[in-house]
C-alpha positions as CSV (number, residue, x, y, z in Angstrom):
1,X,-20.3,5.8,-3.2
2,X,-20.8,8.9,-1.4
3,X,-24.6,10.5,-1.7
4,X,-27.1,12.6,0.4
5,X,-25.7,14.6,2.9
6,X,-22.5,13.6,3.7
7,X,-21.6,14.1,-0.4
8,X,-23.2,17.9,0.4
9,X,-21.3,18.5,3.2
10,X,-18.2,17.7,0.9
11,X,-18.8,19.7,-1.6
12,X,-19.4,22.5,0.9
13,X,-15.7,22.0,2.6
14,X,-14.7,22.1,-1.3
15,X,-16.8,25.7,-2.1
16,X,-15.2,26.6,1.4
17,X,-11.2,26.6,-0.4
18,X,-12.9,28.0,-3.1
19,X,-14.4,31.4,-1.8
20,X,-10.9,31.6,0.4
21,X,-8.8,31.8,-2.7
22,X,-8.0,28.0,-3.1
23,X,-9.1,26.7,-6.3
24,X,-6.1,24.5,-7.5
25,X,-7.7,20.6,-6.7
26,X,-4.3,19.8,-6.0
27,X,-3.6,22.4,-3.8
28,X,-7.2,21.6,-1.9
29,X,-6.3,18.1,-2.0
30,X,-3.5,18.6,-0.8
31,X,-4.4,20.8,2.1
32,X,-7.6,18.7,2.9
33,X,-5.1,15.3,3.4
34,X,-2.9,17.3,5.7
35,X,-5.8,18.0,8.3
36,X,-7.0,14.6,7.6
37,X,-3.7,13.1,8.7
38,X,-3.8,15.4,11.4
39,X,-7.4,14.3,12.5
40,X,-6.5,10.4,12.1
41,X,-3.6,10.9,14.1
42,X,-5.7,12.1,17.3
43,X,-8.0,9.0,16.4
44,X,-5.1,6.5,15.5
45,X,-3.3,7.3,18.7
46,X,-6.2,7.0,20.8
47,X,-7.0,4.0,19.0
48,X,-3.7,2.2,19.9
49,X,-4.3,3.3,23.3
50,X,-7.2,1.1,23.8
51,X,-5.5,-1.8,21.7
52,X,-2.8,-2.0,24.3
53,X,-4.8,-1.5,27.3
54,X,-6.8,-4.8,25.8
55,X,-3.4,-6.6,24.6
56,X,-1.1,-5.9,28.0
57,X,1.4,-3.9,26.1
58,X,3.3,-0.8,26.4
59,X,2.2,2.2,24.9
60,X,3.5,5.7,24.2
61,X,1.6,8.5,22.8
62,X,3.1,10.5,19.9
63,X,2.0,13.3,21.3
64,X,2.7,12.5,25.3
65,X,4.9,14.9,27.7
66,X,6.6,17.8,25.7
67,X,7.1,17.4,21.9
68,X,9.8,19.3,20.4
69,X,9.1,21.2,17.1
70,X,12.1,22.8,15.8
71,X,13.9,24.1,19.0
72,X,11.2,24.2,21.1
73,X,9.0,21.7,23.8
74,X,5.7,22.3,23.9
75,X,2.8,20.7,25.2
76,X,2.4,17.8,23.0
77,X,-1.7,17.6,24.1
78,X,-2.1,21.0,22.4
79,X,-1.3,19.7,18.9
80,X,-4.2,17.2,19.4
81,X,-7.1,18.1,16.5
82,X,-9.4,17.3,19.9
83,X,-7.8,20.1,21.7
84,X,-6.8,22.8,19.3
85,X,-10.4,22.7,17.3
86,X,-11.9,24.3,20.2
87,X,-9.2,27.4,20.0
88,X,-10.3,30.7,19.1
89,X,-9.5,30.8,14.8
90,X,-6.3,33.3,15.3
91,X,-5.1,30.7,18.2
92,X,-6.0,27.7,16.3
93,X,-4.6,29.5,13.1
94,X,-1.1,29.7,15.0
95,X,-1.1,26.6,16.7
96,X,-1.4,24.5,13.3
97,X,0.8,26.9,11.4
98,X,3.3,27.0,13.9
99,X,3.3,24.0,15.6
100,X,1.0,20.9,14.4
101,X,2.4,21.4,10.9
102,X,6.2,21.6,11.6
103,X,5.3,18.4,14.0
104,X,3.7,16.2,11.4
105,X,6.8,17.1,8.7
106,X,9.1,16.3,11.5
107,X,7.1,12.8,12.6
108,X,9.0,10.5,11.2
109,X,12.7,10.0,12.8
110,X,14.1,8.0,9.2
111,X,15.0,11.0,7.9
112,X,15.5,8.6,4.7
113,X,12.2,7.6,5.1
114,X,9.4,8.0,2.2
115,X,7.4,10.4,4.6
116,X,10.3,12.3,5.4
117,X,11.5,13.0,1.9
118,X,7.9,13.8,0.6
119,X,7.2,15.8,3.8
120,X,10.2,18.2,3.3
121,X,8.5,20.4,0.8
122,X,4.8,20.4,1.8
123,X,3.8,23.9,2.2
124,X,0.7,25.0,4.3
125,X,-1.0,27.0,2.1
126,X,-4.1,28.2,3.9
127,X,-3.9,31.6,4.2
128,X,-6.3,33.5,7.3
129,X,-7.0,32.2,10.3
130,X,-10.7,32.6,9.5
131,X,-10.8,30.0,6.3
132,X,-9.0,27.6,8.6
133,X,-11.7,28.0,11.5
134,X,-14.3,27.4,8.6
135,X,-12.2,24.0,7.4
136,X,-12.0,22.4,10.5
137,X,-15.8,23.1,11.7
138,X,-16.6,21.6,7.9
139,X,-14.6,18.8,8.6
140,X,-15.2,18.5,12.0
141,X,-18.7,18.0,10.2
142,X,-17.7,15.3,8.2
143,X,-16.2,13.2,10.3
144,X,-19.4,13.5,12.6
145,X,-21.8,12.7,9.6
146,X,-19.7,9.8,8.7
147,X,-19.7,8.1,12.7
148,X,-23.3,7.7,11.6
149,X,-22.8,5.9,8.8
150,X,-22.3,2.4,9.8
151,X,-20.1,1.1,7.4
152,X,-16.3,0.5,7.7
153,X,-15.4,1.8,4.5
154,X,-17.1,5.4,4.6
155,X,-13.5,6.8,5.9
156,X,-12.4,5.4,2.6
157,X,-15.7,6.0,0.7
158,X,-14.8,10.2,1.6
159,X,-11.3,10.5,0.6
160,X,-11.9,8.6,-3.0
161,X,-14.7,11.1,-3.7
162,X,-12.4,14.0,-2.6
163,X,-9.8,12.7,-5.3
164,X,-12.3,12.6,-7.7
165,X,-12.4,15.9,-7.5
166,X,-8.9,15.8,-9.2
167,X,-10.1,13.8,-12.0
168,X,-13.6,15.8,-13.0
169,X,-10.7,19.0,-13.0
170,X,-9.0,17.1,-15.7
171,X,-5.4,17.5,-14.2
172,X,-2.4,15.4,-14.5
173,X,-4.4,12.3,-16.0
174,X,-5.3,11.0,-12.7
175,X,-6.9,8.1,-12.9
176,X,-8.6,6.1,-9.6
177,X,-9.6,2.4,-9.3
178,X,-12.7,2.3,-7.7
179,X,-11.6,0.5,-4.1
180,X,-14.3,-2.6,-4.4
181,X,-12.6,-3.3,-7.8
182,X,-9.0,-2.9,-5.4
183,X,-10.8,-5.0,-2.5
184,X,-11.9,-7.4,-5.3
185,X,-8.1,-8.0,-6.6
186,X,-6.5,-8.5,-3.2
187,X,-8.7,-10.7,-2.1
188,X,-8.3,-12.9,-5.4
189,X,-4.5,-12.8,-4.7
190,X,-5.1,-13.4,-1.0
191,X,-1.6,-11.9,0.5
192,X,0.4,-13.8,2.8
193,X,2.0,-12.0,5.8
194,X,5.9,-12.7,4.2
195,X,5.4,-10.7,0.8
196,X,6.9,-8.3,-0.5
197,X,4.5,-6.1,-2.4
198,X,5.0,-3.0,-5.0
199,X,2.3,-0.3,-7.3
200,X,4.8,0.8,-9.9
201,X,2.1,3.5,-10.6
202,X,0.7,4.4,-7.2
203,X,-0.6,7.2,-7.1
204,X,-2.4,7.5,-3.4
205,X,-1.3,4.1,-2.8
206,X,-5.0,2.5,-3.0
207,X,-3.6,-0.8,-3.6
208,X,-1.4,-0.8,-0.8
209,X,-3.5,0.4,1.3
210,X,-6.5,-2.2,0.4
211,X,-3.2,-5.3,1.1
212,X,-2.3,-3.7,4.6
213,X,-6.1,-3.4,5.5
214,X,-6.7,-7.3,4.2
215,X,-3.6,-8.5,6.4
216,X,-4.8,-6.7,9.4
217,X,-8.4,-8.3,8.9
218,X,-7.5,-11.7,7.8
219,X,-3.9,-12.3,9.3
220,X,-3.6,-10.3,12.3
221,X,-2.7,-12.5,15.0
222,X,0.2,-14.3,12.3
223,X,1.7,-10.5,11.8
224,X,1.0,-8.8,14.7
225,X,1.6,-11.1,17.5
226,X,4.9,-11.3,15.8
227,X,8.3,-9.3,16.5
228,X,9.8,-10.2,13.0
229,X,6.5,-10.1,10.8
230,X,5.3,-7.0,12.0
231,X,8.4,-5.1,11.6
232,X,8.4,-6.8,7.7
233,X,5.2,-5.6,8.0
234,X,5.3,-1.9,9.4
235,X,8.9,-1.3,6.6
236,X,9.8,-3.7,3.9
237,X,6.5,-5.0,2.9
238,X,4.8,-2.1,1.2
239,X,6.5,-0.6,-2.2
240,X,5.1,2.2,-4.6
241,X,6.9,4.5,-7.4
242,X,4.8,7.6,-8.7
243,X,5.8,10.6,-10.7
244,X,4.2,13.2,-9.2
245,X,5.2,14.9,-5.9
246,X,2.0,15.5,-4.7
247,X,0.4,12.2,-4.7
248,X,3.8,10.6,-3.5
249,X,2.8,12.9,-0.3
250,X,-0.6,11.8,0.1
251,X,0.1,8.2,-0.5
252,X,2.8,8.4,2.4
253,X,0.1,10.1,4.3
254,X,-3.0,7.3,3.6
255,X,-0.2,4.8,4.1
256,X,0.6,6.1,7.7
257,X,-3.0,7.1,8.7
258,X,-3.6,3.5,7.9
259,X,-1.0,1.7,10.5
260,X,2.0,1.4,8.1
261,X,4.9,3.4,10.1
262,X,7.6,3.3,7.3
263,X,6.2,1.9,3.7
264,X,8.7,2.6,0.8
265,X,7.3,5.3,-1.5
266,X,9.2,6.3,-4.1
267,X,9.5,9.2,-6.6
268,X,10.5,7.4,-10.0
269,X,9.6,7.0,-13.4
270,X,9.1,3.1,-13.5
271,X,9.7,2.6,-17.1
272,X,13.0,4.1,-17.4
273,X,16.9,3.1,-16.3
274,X,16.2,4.8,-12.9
275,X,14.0,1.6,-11.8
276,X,16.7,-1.2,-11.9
277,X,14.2,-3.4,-9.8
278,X,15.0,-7.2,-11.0
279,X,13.2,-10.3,-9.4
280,X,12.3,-8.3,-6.5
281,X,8.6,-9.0,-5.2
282,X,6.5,-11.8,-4.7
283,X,3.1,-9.7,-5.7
284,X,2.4,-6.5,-7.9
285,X,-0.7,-4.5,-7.9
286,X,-1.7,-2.3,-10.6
287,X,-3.8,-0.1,-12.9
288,X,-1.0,1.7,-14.5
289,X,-1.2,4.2,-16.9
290,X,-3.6,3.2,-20.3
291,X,-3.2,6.0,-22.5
292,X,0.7,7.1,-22.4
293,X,3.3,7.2,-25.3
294,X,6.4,7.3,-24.6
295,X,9.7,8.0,-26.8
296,X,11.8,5.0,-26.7
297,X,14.9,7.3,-25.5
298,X,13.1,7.3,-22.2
299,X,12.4,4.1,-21.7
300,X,14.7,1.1,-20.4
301,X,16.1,-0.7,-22.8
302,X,15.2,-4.4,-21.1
303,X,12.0,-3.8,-21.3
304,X,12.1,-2.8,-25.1
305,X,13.6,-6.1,-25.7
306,X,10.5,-7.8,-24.6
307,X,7.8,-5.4,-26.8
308,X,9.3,-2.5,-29.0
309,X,5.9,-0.2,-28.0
310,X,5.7,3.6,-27.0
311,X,2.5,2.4,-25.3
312,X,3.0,2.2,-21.7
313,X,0.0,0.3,-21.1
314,X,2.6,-2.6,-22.6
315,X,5.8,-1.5,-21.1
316,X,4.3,-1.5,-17.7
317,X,3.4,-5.7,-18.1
318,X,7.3,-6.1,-19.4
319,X,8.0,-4.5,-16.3
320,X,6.1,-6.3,-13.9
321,X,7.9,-9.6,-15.8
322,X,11.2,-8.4,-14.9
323,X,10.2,-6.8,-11.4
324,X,8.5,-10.1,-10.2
325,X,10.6,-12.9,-8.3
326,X,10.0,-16.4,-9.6
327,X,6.9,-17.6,-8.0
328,X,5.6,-14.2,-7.5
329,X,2.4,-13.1,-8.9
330,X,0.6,-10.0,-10.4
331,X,-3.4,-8.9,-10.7
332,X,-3.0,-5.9,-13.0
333,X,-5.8,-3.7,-14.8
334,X,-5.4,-3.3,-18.5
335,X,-7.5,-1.6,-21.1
336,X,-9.0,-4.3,-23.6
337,X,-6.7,-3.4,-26.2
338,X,-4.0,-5.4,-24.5
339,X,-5.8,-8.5,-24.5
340,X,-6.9,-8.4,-28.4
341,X,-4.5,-5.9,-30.2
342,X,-3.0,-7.1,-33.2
343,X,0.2,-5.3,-33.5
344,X,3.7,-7.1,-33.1
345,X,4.3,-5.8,-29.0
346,X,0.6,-6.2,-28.3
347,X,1.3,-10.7,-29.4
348,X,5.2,-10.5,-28.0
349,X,3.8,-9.6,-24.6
350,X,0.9,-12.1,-24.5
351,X,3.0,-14.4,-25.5
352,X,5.6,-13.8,-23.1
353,X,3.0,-13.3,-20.6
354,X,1.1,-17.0,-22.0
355,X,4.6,-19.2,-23.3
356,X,6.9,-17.9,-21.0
357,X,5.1,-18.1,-17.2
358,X,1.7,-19.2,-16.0
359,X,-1.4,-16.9,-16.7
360,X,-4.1,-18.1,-14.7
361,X,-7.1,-15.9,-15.1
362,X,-8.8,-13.0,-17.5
363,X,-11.8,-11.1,-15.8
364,X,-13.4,-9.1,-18.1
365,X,-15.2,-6.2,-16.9
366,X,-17.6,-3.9,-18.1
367,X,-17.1,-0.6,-19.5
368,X,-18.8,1.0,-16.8
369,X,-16.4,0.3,-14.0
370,X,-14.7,3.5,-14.3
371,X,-17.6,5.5,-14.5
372,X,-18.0,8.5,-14.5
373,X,-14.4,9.2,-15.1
374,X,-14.2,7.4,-18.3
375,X,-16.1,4.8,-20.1
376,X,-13.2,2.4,-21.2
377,X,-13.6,-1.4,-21.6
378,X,-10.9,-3.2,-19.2
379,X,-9.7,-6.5,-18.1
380,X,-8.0,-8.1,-14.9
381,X,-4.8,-10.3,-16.0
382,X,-3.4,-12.2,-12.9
383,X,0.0,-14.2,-14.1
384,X,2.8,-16.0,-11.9
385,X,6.2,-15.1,-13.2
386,X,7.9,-18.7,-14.0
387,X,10.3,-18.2,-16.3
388,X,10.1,-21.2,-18.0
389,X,5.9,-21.6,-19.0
390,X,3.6,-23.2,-16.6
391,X,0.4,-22.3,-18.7
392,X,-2.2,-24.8,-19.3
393,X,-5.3,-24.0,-19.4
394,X,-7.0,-20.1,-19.1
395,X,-9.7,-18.7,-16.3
396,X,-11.6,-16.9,-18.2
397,X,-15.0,-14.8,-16.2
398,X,-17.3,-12.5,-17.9
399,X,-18.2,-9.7,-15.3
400,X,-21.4,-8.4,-15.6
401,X,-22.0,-6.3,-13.2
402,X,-19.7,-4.9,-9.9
403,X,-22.6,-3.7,-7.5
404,X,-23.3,-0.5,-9.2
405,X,-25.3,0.9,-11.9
406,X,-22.6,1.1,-15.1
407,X,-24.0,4.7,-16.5
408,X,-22.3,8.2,-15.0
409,X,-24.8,7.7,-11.8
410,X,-23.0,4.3,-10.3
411,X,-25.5,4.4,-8.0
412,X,-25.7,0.9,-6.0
413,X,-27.6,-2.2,-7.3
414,X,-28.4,-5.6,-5.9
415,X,-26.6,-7.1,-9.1
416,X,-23.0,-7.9,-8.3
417,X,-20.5,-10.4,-9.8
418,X,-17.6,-9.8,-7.5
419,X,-18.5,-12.6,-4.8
420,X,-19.1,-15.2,-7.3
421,X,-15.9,-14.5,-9.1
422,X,-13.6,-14.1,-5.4
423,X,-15.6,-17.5,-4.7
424,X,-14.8,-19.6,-8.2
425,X,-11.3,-18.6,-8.6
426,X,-10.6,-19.7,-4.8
427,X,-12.5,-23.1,-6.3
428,X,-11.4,-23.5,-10.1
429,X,-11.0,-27.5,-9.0
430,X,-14.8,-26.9,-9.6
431,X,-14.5,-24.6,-13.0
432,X,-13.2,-27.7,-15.5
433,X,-16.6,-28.8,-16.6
434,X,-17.9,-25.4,-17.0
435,X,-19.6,-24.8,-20.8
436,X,-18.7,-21.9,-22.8
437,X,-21.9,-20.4,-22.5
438,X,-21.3,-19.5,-18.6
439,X,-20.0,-16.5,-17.1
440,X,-16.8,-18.9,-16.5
441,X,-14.8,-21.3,-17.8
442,X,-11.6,-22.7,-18.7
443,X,-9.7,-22.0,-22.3
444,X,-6.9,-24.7,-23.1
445,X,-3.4,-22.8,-23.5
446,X,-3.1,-24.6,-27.0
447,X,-6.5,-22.7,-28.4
448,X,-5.5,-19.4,-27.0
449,X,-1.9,-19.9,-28.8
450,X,-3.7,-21.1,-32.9
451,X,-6.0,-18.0,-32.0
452,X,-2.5,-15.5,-32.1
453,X,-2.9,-15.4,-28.1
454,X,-5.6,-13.5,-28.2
455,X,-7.3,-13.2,-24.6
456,X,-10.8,-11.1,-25.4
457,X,-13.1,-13.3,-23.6
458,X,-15.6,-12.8,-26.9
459,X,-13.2,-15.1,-29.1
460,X,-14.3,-17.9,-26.9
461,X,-17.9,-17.2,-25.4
462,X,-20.5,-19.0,-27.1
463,X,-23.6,-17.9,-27.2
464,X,-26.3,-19.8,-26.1
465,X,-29.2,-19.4,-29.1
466,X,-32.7,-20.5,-28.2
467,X,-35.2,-21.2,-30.6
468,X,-38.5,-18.8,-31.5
469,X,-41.3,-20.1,-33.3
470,X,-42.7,-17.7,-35.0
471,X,-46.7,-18.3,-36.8
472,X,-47.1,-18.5,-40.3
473,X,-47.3,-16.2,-42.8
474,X,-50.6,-17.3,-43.6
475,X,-51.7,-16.6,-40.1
476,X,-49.9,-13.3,-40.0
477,X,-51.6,-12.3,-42.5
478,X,-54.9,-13.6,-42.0
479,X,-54.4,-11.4,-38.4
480,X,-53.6,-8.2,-40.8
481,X,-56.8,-8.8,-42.4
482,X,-58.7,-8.8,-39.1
483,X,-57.1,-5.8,-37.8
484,X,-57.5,-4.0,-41.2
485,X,-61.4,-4.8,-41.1
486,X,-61.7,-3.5,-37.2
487,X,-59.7,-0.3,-38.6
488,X,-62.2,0.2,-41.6
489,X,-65.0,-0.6,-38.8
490,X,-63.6,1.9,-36.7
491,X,-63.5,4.7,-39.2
492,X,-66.7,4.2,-40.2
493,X,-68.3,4.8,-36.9
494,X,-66.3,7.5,-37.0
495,X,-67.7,9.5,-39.7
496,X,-71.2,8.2,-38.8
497,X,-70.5,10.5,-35.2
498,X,-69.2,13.5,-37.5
């Protein structure tokens, strides 16, 4: 979470676009991630410098020799946010407009390439010279208030806070997962380096993100040190569908800041004819859409088979079904409705989901997770597509708490659930024996089906009552009497003072 001064300097940068004219959060957004990008690529270049001074290897700079924008060569070192930030503002002002832009929609050389297509309509929108000199020293400030901050994730800490910004505006339903909840998921599902992984609702590409960051940290040597893994990993691993333009661009963006040179980010509605994806990928990551309705015009007809539902909240797990190879596996956010609702497609896709493949765990999670941006109760599912059943017995955890106060604050508290839950499902060998009363435990597949395959985690929590003893009513009242006489008492010295 971002607080103190770095969250002031932020909301500075934002009053900044606002007293230049730009007041659209999209538009800011938007125009914020492109000098981001343009800031991480001086950093990531440099970066990969070092890392192939360290590992022996060849290295070319993106922006070494003369760099051709358009019809021209210039000076590739001047397009470096280290060298043009010190220009005069008209300078920097023309430089950016006329050459660092054009060179970062031209970067990628797959014209076919997600970055390309998304890319091809971005528009630099900042309009004098002077709010541009005042958005780079503010950001320049940023960056230099977050190298202080020793922790890893602050780069990632700063750009979720700036897309909150899009959800206190209230536009286009955007709808973030707070990144230890993403952390949390992909390190339950613990990646491999061969999948093949796709967000059918995407949005900045968080989860993706969070998987290529996990396989850097925990299989780096098995990818990288690899011809054949690391080109799987650098342009068929990586998979997202969105419907709107603008995040497409800066999930493209996060993607490549983040190492990925070519991941597949698509425009698409995922719920309709356009997405014929069929046994495709070996894991899914989502927190698609909970509040949609659809008319069943729109939506694919396969998927309809499975639950008849305008409620996309249930066409997105039908989807996930039919998108997922056998043996591949999804962790997917849904709002507790899913797990308890009683209509006919809320039971067909349970059961699907329960009869059908192999559910393996429901984490419940407090309302507060998605804080301040809206106070609904959620769940984790995480399934293996089998086709043919595999369920035996349930995980179910009660989460209590995720690190962070659950009222509109979230500031951080010692209290924190995630470890112990990463830990016990890596160890559920170790779960059978667990009583109901716990925060985990195992639910046999045949009680969940007699209870109409409901998975709320309160149909099978028990309670744990202890007993009070409480005095007798003659003692309770013989201790009235006493305080009534120290009252009377009381009142009497009262009046003697008066």
């Amino acid at each position: 979470m971002i607080t103190g001064e770095l969250k002031n300097r932020i909301d500075g940068l934002w009053n900044v676009f606002a007293a230049g004219g730009l007041v659209n959060p999209l538009d800011v957004i938007e125009q914020i991630t492109y000098l981001m990008f343009i800031h991480d690529l001086d950093d990531t270049d440099n970066m990969r410098a070092k890392e192939a001074v360290m590992l022996g290897l060849p290295h070319k700079s993106i922006f070494a020799d003369k760099v051709k924008v358009g019809d021209r060569e210039i000076d590739g070192n001047q397009l470096k946010w280290s060298v043009f930030h010190d220009f005069p503002a008209a300078k920097m002002y023309s430089t950016v407009q006329e050459w660092v832009f054009p060179f970062i929609k031209g970067l990628h050389d797959d014209k076919d390439s997600a970055y390309s297509k998304y890319m091809d309509d971005a528009i630099f929108k900042i309009p004098t010279p002077l709010l541009l000199d005042k958005i780079v020293s503010a950001l320049d400030d940023i960056y230099a208030q977050m190298a202080q901050i020793k922790d890893s994730d602050i780069r990632g800490d700063v750009y979720e806070y700036l897309l909150s910004k899009i959800a206190q505006s209230g536009l286009n339903g955007q709808f973030r997962t707070p990144r230890h909840i993403i952390r949390m998921m992909v390190e339950l599902m613990d990646p491999s380096a061969d999948e093949v992984i796709c967000d059918p609702a995407c949005g900045t590409s968080g989860f993706l993100v969070a998987t290529g960051d996990y396989l850097k940290e925990k299989r780096k040597e098995e990818i990288f040190f690899n011809r054949q893994k690391k080109a799987h990993y650098m342009n068929g691993m990586f998979h997202g569908y969105d419907m709107d333009r603008t995040m497409l661009r800066i999930g493209a963006m996060n993607m490549m800041t983040h190492g990925v040179d070519n991941p597949y980010i698509e425009y698409r509605d995922s719920l309709s004819d356009q997405n014929a994806d069929k046994d495709k990928y070996s894991l899914i990551f989502a927190n698609p859409p909970f509040k949609g309705s659809l008319d069943y015009d729109t939506v694919s007809a396969d998927l309809l088979k499975v639950c008849k539902t305008k409620k996309t909240e249930l066409l997105f797990l039908a989807l996930m079904l039919r998108m997922l190879r056998v043996g591949g596996r999804c962790a997917v956010i849904v709002p507790d409705g899913v797990l308890f609702g009683s209509s006919t497609a809320h039971k067909a896709i349970r059961k699907a989901i329960v009869d059908d493949n192999r559910l393996e765990a429901v984490i419940s999670m407090p309302s507060g997770v998605f804080k301040p941006y809206a106070g609904v109760s959620t769940g984790i599912l995480i399934f293996t597509k089998t086709g043919h059943g595999g369920t035996d017995k349930v995980w179910f955890y009660d989460m209590q708490a995720d690190g962070f106060s659950l009222d509109d604050k979230r500031t951080e508290v010692k209290e924190n659930d995630i470890p112990d839950i990463v830990a016990r499902f890596h160890n559920l060998e170790a779960e059978t024996d667990r009583a109901r009363t716990e925060k985990s435990f195992f639910v046999p597949k045949d009680e969940i089906v007699q209870n109409e395959y409901d998975l709320s985690i309160n149909k099978y929590k028990k309670t744990e009552y202890k007993p009070v003893e409480y005095a007798s009513t003659a003692e309770i009242m013989a201790e009235l009497h006493e305080l009534e006489i120290e009252i009377t008492k009381g009142l009497a010295e009262l009046e003697e003072l008066l």
